[in-house]
C-alpha positions as CSV (number, residue, x, y, z in Angstrom):
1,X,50.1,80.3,106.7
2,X,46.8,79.7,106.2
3,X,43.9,82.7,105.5
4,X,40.9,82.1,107.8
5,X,37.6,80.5,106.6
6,X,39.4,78.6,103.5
7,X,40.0,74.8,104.3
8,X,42.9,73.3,102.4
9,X,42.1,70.1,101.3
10,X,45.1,67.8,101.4
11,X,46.8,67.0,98.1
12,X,47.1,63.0,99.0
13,X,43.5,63.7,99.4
14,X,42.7,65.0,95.9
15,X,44.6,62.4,93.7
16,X,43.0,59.6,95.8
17,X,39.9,61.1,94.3
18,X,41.0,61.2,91.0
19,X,41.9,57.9,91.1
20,X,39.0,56.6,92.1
21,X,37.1,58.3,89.6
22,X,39.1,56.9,86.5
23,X,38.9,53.6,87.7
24,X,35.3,53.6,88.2
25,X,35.0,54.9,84.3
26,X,37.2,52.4,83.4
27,X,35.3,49.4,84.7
28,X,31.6,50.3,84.4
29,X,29.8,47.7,82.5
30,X,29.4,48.7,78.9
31,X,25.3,48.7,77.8
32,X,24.8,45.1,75.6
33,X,22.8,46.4,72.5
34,X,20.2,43.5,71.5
35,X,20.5,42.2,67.7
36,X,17.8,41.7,65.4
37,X,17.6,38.4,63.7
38,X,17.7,38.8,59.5
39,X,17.1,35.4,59.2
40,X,13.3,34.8,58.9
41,X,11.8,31.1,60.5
42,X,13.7,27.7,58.7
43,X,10.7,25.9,56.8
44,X,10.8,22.4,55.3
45,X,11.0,22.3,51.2
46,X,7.5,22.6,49.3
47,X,5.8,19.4,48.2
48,X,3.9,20.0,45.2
49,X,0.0,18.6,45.7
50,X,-1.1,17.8,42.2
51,X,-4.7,19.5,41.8
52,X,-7.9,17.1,41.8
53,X,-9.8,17.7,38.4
54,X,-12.7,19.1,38.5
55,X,-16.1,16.7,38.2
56,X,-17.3,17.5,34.8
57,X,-20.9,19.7,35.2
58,X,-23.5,18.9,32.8
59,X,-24.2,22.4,30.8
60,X,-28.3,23.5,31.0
61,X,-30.2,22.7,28.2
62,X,-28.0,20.5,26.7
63,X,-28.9,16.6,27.5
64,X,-25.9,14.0,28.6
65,X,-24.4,12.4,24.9
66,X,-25.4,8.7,24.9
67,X,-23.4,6.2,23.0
68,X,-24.1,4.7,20.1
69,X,-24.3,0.9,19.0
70,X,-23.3,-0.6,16.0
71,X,-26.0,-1.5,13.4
72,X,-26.2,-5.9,13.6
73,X,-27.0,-8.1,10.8
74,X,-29.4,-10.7,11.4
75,X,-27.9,-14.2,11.7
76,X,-27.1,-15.8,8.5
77,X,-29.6,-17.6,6.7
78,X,-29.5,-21.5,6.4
79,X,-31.6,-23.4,3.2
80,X,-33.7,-24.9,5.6
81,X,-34.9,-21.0,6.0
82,X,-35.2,-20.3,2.6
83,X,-37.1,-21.2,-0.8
84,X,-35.9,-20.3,-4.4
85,X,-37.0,-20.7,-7.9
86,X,-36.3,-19.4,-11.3
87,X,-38.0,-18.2,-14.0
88,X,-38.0,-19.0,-17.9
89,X,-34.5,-19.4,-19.4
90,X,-34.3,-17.0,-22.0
91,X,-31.1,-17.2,-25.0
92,X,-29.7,-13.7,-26.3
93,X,-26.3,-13.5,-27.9
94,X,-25.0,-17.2,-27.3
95,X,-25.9,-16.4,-22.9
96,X,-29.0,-17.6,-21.6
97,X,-30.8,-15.6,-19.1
98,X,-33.0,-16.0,-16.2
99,X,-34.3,-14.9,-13.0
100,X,-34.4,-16.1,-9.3
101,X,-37.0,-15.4,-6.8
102,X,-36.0,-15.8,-3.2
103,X,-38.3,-15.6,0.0
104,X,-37.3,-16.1,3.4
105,X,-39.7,-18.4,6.5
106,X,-37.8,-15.8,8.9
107,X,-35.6,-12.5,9.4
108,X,-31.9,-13.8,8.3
109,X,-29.2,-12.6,6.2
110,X,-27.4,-13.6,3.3
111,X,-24.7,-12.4,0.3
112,X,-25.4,-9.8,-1.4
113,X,-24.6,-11.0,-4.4
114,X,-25.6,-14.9,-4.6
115,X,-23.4,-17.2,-5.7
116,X,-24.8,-20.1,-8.1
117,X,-23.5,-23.5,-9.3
118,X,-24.9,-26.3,-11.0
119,X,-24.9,-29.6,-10.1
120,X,-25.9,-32.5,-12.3
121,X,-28.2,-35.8,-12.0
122,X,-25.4,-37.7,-10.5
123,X,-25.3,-34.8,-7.6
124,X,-21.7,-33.7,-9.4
125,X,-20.7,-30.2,-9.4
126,X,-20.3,-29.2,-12.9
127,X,-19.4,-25.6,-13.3
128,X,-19.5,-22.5,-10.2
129,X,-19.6,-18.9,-10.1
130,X,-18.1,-16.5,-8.2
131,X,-19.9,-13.6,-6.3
132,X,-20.2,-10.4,-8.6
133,X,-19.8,-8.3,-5.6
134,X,-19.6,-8.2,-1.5
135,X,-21.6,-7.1,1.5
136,X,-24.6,-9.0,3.0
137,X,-28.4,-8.1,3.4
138,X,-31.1,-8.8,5.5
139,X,-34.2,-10.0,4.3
140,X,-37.6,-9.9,5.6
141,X,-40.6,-12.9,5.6
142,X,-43.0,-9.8,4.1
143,X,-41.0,-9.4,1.1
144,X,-39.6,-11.2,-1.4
145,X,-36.2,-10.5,-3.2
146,X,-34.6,-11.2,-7.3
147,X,-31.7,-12.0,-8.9
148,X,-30.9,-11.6,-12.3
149,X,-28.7,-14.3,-13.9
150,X,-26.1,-14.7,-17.1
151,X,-24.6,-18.1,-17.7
152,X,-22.4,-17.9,-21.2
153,X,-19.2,-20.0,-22.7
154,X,-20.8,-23.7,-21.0
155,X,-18.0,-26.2,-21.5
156,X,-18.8,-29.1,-19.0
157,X,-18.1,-32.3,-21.0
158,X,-20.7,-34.9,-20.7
159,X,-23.0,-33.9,-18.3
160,X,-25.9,-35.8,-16.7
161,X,-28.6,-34.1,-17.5
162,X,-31.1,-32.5,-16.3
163,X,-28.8,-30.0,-14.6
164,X,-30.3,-28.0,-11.2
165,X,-29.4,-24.5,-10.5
166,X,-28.3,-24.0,-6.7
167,X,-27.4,-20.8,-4.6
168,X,-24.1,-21.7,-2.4
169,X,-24.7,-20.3,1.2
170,X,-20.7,-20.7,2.2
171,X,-20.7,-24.8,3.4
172,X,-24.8,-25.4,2.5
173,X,-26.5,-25.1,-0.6
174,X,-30.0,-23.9,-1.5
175,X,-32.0,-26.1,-4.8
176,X,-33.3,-23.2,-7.2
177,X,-36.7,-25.1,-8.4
178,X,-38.5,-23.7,-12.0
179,X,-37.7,-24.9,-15.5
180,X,-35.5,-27.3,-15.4
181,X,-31.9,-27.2,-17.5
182,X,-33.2,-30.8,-19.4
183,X,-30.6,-30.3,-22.0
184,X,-28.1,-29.6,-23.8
185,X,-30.3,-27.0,-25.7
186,X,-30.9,-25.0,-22.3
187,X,-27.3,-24.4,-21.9
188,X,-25.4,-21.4,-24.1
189,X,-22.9,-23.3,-26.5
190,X,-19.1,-23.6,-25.7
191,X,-16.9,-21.3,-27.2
192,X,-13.8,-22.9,-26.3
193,X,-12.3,-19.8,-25.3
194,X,-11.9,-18.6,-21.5
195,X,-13.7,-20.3,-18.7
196,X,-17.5,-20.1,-18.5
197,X,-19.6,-17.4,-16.8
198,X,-22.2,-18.0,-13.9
199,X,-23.0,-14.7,-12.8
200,X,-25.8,-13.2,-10.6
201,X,-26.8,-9.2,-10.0
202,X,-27.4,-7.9,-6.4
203,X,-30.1,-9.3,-5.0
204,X,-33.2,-6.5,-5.2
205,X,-36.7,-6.3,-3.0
206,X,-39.9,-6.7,-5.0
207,X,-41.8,-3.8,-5.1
């Protein structure tokens, strides 16, 4: 029996309900959570850029280095170009001794240290020297230039005398005028021993 003003509420009713309810929990869509990306953007690999040297800058004050040439020679001399003569010959301790004057027509160059031969009447070469020393030398038209000279130990059998005393300028050869070598008498004596000596000292400027 039921009180008055209280409504039962069927029991088919009330699990229906229920029912519902747990089924609606069970299917509600679950919330989708957005994910962060650790990953940052994919680049390409590096190319390396090699760096462009800098344009050298002149520093103030200090002017731009010029270079340098070397120092020339004038052109060799020929014996056309040139004019020699000697002095006196003078004996002294079985040598004989001299001095040659040499002047040059224009600026050329030559040994220097001359190197002298002799040649006889019949144009024969009879006896030559070697250089006492190397280098070369410019000479000048305002100046004129010596050589002092030692012949010794003169072995040349038979010569035709008179003998001329020449400068050798590599294939040409230069006629040193003066005194001539006549004889046997201008010529140091033979000592039969070691070859003979036709030397010449550096040539020097006059003063």
């Amino acid at each position: 029996m039921n009180r008055r003003g209280h409504r039962t509420v069927p029991v088919t009713a009330l699990l229906g309900l229920l029912l519902g309810g747990s089924f609606a929990a069970c299917t509600s869509p679950t919330p989708s959570v957005p994910t962060t990306s650790t990953t940052g953007p994919t680049t390409g690999p590096l190319t390396a850029v090699p760096a462009t040297p800098a344009a050298p800058t002149e520093t103030a004050g200090q002017p731009t280095p010029t270079p340098t040439t070397a120092t020339t020679v004038s052109a060799p001399c020929s014996a056309a170009d040139l004019k020699a003569s000697h002095a006196l010959v003078e004996g002294a301790a079985g040598s004989r001794l001299t001095e040659i004057v040499l002047v040059a027509a224009v600026p050329c160059s030559v040994d220097a240290f001359p190197t002298l031969g002799f040649r006889d009447a019949n144009g024969a070469a009879i006896l030559g020297g070697v250089a006492s020393g190397s280098g070369r030398m410019d000479l000048s038209p305002e100046s004129s230039y010596t050589s002092s000279v030692r012949i010794s130990n003169f072995c040349a059998e038979n010569p035709e005398f008179p003998l001329t005393l020449e400068i050798r300028l590599g294939a040409d050869e230069l006629a040193v005028t003066g005194p001539s070598f006549d004889d046997e008498g201008d010529l140091p004596p033979c000592n039969g021993t070691g070859g003979a000596t036709l030397e010449a000292g550096a040539w020097t400027p006059s003063s």
